[in-house]
C-alpha positions in Angstrom: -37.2 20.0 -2.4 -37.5 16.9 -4.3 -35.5 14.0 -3.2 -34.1 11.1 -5.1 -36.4 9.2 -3.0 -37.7 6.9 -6.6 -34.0 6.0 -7.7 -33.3 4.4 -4.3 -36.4 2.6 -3.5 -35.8 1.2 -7.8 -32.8 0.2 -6.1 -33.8 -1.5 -3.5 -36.5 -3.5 -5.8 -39.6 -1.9 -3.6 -42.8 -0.8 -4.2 -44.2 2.2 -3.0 -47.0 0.0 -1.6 -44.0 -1.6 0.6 -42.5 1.5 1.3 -45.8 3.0 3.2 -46.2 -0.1 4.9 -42.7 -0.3 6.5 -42.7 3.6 7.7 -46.3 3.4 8.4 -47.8 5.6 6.1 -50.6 5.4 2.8 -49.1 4.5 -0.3 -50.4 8.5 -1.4 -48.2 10.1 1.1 -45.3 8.1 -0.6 -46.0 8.8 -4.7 -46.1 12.6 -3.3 -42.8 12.4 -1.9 -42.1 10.8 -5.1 -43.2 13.3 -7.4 -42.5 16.2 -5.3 -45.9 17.4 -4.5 -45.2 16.8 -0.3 -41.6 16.0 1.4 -41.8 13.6 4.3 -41.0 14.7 8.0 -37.3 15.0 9.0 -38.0 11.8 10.8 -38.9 9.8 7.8 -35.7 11.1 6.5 -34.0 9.4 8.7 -35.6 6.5 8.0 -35.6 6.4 4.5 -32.2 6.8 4.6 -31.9 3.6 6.5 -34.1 1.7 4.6 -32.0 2.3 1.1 -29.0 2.2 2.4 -27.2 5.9 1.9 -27.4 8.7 3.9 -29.6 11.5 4.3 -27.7 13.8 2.2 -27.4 11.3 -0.3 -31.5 11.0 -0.1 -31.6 14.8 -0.5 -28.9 15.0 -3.6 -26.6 17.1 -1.2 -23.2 16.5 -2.9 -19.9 16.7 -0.6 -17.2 18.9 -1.0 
């Protein structure tokens, strides 16, 4: 699964750098979530989706009927 996690945080003008350090994580674990190569925890779903402003199904491209 590959989220639209770059689209929202160009959005939200940040940088991945400020992206790991608001959830607490290296900036690695956030270019892979990026890119695809890892997907972050349902939790850090959650709070991505917070942090940009849209829902999780909006984070994960899931379009409503």
């Amino acid at each position: 699964m590959k989220i639209k996690f770059k689209e929202f945080r160009e959005k939200r003008d940040l940088s991945q750098e400020e992206v790991a350090k608001i959830l607490g994580v290296n900036r690695t674990a956030v270019a892979k979530w990026e890119t695809g190569a890892n997907s972050p925890r349902t939790d850090r779903l959650v709070e991505l989706a917070k942090l940009f402003r849209c829902t999780v199904d909006e984070l994960l491209g899931v379009k409503s009927k």
